[in-house]
N, C-alpha and C positions, 0 to 999 in steps of 0.2 A: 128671260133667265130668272128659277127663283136663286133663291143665297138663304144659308141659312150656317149658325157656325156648325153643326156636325150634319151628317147626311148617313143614316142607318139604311141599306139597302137588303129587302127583305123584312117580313113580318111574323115571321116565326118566333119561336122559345129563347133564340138568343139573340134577334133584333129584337124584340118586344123588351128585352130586361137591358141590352145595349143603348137602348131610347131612355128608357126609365132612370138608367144611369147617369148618363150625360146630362139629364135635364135637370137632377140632384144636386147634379154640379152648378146649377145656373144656363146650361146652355140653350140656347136656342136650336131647337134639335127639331128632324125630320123624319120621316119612314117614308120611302118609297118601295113599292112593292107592285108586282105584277097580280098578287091574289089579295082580295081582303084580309085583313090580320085572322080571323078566327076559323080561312079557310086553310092554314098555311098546314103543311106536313106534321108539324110537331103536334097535333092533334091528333095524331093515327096511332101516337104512343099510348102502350098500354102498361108498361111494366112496371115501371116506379121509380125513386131516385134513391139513390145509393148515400147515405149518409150514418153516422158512427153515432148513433142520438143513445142510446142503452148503455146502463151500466152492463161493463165486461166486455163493453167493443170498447173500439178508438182508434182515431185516424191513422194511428205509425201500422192498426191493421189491415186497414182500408185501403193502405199505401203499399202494401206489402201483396197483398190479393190481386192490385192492379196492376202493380210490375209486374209480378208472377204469371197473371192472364195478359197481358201484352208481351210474354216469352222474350221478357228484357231486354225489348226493345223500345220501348216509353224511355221518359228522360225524368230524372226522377224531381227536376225544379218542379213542373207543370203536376206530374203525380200528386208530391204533398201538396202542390198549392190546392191542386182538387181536392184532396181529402180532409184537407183543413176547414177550407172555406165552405164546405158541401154542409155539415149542420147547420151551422150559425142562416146561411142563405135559407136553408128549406125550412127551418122557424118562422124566418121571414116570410114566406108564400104561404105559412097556416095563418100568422096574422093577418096578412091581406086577404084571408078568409077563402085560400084553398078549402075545399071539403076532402081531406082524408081522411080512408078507413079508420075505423077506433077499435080499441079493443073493449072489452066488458070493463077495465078500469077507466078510462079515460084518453089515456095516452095514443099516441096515433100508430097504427097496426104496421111492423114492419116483418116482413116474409124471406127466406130464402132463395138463392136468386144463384146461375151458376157460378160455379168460379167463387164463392165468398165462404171466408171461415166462417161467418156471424150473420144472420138473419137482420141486415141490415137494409135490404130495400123498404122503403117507406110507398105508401101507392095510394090511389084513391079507388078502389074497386078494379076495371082492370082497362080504364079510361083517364089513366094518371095524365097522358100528354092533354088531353080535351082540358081537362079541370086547370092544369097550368096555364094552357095557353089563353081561356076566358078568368082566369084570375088574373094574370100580367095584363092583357086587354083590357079591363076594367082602371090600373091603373095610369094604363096610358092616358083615358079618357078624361080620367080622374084631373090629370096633372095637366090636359091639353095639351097631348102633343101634338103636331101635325101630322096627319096620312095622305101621301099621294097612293091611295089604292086604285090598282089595275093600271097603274105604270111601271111597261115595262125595261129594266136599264140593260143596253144592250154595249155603254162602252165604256172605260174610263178616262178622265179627262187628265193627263198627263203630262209630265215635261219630257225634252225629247234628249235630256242628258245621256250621252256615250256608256255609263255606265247606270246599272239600275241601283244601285244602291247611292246615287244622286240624285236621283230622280223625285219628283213630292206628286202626289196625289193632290189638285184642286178641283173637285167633283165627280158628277157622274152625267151622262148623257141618256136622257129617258123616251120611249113611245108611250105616250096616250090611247091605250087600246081603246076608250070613246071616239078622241077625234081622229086620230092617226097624228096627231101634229108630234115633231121631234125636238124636245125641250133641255135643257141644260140646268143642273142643277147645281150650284157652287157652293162647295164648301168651306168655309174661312178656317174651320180649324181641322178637321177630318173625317174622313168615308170610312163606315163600317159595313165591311162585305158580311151577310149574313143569311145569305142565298140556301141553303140547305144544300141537299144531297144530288145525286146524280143516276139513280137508279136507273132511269130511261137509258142510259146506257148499255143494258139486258135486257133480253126479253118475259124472265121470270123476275118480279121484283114485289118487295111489298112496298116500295116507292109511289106517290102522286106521279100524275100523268105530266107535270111542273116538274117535278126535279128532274133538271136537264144540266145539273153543274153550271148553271150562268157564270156564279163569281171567282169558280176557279179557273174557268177560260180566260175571262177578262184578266183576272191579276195574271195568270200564266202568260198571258199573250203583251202587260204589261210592264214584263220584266220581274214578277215575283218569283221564285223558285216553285214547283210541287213537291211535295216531300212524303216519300212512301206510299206512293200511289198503288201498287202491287197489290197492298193489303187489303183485297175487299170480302165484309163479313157477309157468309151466305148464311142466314138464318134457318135453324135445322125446323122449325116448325112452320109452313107456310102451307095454305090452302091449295093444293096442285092445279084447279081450274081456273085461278085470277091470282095467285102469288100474294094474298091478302094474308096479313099476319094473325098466329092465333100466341099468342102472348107466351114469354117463358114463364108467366106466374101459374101457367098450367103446372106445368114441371115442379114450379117450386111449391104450389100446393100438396101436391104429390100424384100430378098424373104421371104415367109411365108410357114408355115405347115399347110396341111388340113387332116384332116382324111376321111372317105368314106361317113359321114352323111356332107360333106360340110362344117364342121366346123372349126375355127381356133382353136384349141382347147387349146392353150397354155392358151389361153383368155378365149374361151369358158365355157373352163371344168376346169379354175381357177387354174392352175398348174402355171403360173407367170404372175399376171395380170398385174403389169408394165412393167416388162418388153421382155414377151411374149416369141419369136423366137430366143430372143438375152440374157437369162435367161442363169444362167450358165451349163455347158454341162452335167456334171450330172441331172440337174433338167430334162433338154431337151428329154435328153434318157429316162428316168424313164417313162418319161409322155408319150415317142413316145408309150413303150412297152405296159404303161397300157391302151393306148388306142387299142393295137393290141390286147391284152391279154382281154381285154375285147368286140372283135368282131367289133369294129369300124374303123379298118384297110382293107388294100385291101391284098385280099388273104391270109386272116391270118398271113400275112409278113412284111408288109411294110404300109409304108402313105406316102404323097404326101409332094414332096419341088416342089411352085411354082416360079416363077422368070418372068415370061413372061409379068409381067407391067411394067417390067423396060426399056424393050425398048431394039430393037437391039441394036443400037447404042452404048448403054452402057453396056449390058452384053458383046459384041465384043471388046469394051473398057479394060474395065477391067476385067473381067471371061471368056476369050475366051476360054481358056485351058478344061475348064467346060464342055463348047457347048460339044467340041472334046469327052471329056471323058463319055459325058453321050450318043451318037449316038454311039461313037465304042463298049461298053462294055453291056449299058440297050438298043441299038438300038430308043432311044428319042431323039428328037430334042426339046431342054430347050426354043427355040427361039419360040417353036408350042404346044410345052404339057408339063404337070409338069413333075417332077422327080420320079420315087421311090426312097427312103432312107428310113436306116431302123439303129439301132445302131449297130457299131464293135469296139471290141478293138482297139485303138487308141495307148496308150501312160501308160507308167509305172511311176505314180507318186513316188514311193518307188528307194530305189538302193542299190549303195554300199556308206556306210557312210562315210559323210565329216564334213571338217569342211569351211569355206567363200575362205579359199586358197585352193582347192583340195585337203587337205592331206586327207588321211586313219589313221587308226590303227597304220597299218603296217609303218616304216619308209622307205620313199623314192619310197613311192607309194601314186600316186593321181588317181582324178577320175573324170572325168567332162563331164556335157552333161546327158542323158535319162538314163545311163546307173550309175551316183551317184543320191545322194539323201543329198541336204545338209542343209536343206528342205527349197526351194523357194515356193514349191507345195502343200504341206501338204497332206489334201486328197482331191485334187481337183487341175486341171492346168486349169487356165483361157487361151485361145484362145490365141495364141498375144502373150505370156511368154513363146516358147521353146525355139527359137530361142533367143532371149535376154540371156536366160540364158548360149543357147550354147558358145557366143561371150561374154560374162561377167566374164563367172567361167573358161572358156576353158583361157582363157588369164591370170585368175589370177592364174590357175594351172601350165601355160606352166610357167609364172613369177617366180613363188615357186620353183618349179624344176630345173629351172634353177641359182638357187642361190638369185634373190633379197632379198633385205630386207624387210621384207613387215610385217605390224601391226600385232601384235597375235590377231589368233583366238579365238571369243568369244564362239565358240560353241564346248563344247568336244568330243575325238574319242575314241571309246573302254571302256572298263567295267573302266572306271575313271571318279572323279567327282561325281555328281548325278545320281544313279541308283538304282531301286530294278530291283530283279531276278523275275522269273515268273513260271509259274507250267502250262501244257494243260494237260491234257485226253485224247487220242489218240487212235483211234479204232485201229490202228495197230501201229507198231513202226518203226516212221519215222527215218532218214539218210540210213548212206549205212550199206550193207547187211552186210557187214564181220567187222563193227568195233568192235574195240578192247577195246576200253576205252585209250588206248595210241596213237593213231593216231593224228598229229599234222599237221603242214602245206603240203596240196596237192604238194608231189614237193619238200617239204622242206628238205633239207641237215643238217648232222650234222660239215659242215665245216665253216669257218669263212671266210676265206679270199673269196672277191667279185667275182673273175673271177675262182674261183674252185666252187662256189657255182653255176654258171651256168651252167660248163663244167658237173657237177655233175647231175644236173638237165636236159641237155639236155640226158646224158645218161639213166637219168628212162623212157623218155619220147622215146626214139628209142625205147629202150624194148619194151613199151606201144605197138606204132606201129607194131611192127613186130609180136608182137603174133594178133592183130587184123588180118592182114593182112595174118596171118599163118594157119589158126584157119578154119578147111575146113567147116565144118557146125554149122548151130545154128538158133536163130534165125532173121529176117532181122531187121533194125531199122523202119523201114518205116511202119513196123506193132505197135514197139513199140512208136513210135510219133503217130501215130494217136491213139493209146489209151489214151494216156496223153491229145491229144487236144481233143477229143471225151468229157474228163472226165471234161476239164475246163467249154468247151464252155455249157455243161450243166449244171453244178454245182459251180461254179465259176463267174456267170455272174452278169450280172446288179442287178440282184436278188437272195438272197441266202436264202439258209435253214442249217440248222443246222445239219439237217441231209443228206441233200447234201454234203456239208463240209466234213461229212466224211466217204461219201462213195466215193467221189475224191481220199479222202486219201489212199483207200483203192485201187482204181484202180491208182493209184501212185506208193502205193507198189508196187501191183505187175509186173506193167511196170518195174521196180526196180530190182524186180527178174530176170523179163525176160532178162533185158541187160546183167546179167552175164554171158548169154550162147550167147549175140548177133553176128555174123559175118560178116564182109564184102565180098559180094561176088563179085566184082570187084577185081583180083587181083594183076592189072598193077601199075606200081610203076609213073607212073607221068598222070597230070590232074585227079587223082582218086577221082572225086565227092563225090562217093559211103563212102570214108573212110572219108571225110569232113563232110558229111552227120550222119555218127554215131557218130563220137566225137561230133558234137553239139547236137547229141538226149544227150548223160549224161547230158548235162548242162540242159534241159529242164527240165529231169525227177527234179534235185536238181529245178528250181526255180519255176514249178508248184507246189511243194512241199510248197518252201518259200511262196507264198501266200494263199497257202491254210491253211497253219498253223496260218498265220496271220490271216486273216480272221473269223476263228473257234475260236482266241482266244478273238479276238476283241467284245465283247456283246452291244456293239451299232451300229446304224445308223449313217455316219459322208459323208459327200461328196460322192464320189464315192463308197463308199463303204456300202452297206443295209441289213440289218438282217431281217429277217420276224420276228423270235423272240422277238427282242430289235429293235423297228422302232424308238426311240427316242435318238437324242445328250445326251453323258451323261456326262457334264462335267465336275463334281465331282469325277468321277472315271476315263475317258479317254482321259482328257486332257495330252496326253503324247503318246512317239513315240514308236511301237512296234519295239522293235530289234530281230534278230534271228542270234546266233553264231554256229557255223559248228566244233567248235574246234578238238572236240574228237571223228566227224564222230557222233556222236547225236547231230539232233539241239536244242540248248537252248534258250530259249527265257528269253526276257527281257525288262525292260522299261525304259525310260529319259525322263523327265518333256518339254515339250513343253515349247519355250522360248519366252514368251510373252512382256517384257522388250526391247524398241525399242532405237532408237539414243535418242528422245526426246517425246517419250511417251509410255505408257504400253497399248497396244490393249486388251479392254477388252470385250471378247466371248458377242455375243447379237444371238436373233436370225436373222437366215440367212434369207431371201426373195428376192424374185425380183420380 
């Protein structure tokens, strides 16, 4: 078993700064990850970070932009804590010798971005996530911290307290994809979940073939709450052949959409007549689809992102990475013809619940980055805000974990404080097949002391293993994930029905069933893809689930997320955050009032437009 006092799990944009944090502090800190750090998702980001650095912005605008794009449903502690802390941070990533764009003065070049009053994204060309993620990278190396790369953590080591907000987190249970050996890793002071996104959960994504939501299964299945899972952002610009993102700093430079009749239609067809192409992402999708869905697309598929007035010059400048991605993948040259884009899943506005420091539920368990929800997002992420948040809440979480002292949290965890319970209707009966009604934390021990509570836990988890591994026939995973994304990407989408909703549910279940009989047929004990591959189909099957059930329960329209149904904001009755708890293997659902109450004023709901 190793031990180390904090345990960062993941190596992305907000494990990398949650390590860097913690270790600031003194602590003896760790990264475990299944990809090398500088292979991790936050690398795929191109757009920039959203920070108030210009005379004639400022945060209380910054704060106001991002309520507004989260359709008031963000909570406004976690808001200003972002928009506060978002300059002073990304000063800090040019000193540690980020290379961002400059202008002909000197100062570093910030661009227009959807959703924002003030040309406030900051970017490095159109490879802002790449430049973060070997800038943070350099200072892990710097500082020596420890990497277990290419371990991957599949459980958490937990107590097996009756209620989860008893409960303390003392490590994580990891596989060695060199040896296959299944190791325990202890944490003396705390686990930072920092797993990234969950895209694999569709079939159209600009998501890594990796984000499969590892850390939201684990903490869901550990008794941490999801929160606003419902909310998932489809990005209106994605490559239609591989779902590969071509960046909104197209847009914000000033490329435009046209549909097949010639039209601009954001303008045209009045879907945001101020502000058009740069309208926020949801609005952008809705409108790309209803123009396809209503025959004014090319190919039934897709419409046009142009760019070609901007001039080589400048698209070479700044979007070169673009050019690249749109000839290898759509075989178009952006410098000679427009683009097809068409919408993909992007980004998981929902997670596992926090509160402004990363904490969870659970004691001695944080969550920071795509993969919590604390809610900077609400139902809707403005362009320009992931990164901020990764380097904001990743740093206040590695902070926390590592012992600082730091202001209590305004925003509560777990069925405490302000809550009512909630009631769904369910064509079938959702969680896992065999529970019991006694079933408590995934993993969870009935021991107390910290390093038996691992040792204990890494022991369920070899079992686990070896009957996967033992187990001659059945059926493959690779049948069961694609039914699960089959059932998202059609039922699930930009667009729901109600009774879509729950005939997902229904093809969830029985993905559900299937996995009890699933096998790995790889049966070599080191670099076994094959058995990485099925432990993250469960976690699908559980967080396809989570949004569908959110979803179905939610009877409004709100940001990203649209009922045919209920097409109208309601916010007499929806002002407030769907949660769903896993406790007793049934999920239960539940709700907390939306925190409208800012540092120095109350944001009060109007309607949205652009």
């Amino acid at each position: 078993m190793r031990a180390h006092d904090v345990i960062v799990v993941g190596a992305g944009g907000a494990g990398l700064r949650a390590a860097i944090a913690a270790e600031e502090e003194g602590a003896d800190v760790a990264i475990v990850s299944k990809l090398h750090p500088v292979r991790s998702h936050t690398g795929a980001a191109e757009g920039g970070i959203n920070a108030a650095l210009r005379e004639g912005d400022s945060w209380e605008d910054h704060a106001y932009d991002t309520m507004k794009g989260s359709d008031y449903l963000g909570d406004a502690p976690a808001i200003e804590t972002l928009t506060q802390d978002s300059p002073e941070d990304t000063v800090r990533l040019e000193h540690w010798g980020m290379a961002f764009s400059r202008d002909d003065d000197g100062r570093v070049s910030q661009r227009p971005f959807g959703g924002l009053s003030f040309p406030r994204t900051t970017y490095a060309g159109a490879e802002t996530g790449h430049q973060l993620l070997h800038t943070m990278y350099e200072q892990l190396v710097k500082r020596g911290v420890q990497v277990y790369d290419e371990w991957y953590v599949t459980r958490l080591a937990v107590t097996d307290d009756p209620e989860p907000t008893e409960r303390t987190c003392h490590g994580v249970v990891g596989y060695d994809i060199e040896t296959g050996t299944v190791e325990g890793f202890h944490a003396r002071q705390g686990v930072v979940l920092a797993t990234g996104g969950l895209g694999q959960v569709y079939d159209h994504t600009t998501n890594a073939v990796a984000n499969t939501g590892d850390g939201y299964a684990m903490a869901y299945r550990a008794g941490v709450p999801l929160e606003d899972m419902e909310f998932v952002q489809f990005h209106p610009t994605t490559l239609p052949s591989t779902g590969v993102l071509i960046t909104e700093g197209v847009r914000g430079e000033g490329g435009v959409l046209y549909n097949s009749e010639g039209e601009r239609f954001m303008y045209e067809r009045g879907y945001a007549n101020n502000d058009g192409e740069l309208a926020s992402r949801d609005v952008v999708s809705r409108a790309e689809l209803t123009e396809i869905d209503e025959g004014r697309g090319f190919e039934d598929d897709h419409v046009l992102l142009d760019m070609r007035h901007l001039g080589e010059e400048r698209i070479l400048d700044r979007l070169e990475n673009i050019v690249h991605l749109s000839e290898d993948f759509e075989g178009v040259d952006p410098l000679e013809k427009p683009v097809p884009v068409k919408p993909g899943q992007h980004y998981e506005m929902g997670g596992i619940e926090t509160d402004e420091n990363g904490e969870t539920a659970v004691e001695g368990l944080y969550a920071a980055g795509e993969c919590a929800c604390v809610s900077v997002h609400g139902s809707n992420r403005l362009g320009g805000n992931a990164l901020p948040e990764l380097i904001v809440f990743g740093k206040r979480a590695g902070h926390h974990a590592a012992g600082r002292d730091m202001k209590a949290a305004e925003i509560e965890t777990g069925q405490r404080g302000e809550y009512e319970t909630g009631r769904l209707d369910t064509p079938v009966t959702p969680g896992a097949v065999d529970a019991t009604g006694d079933v408590a934390a995934d993993g969870g021990v009935a021991v107390e002391e910290p390093a038996a509570v691992v040792e204990a836990t890494v022991r369920e988890e070899r079992d686990r293993v070896e009957r996967l591994l033992e187990k001659d026939d059945g059926v493959d995973h690779a049948e069961i994930r694609q039914q699960i994304r089959t059932a998202m990407t059609e039922y699930v989408n930009v667009f729901r029905k109600e009774e879509g909703l729950k005939e997902a549910l229904r093809e969830i279940r029985e993905a559900r069933e299937l996995y009890q009989d699933v096998t790995v047929e790889d049966p070599s004990r080191t670099f076994n893809t094959d058995l990485i591959h099925t432990v993250e189909t469960r976690n699908l099957i559980d967080l396809a689930e989570a949004i569908t059930l959110g979803a179905l329960a939610r009877e409004e329209s709100r940001g990203a997320h649209w009922r045919a149904e209920h097409q109208k904001r309601r916010d007499e009755e929806w002002l407030k955050h769907t949660l769903l708890s896993w406790d007793d293997g049934t999920p239960e659902i539940w709700y907390r009032p939306v925190i409208l109450d800012g540092e120095d004023k109350e944001y009060e709901p109007t309607a949205r437009s652009y």
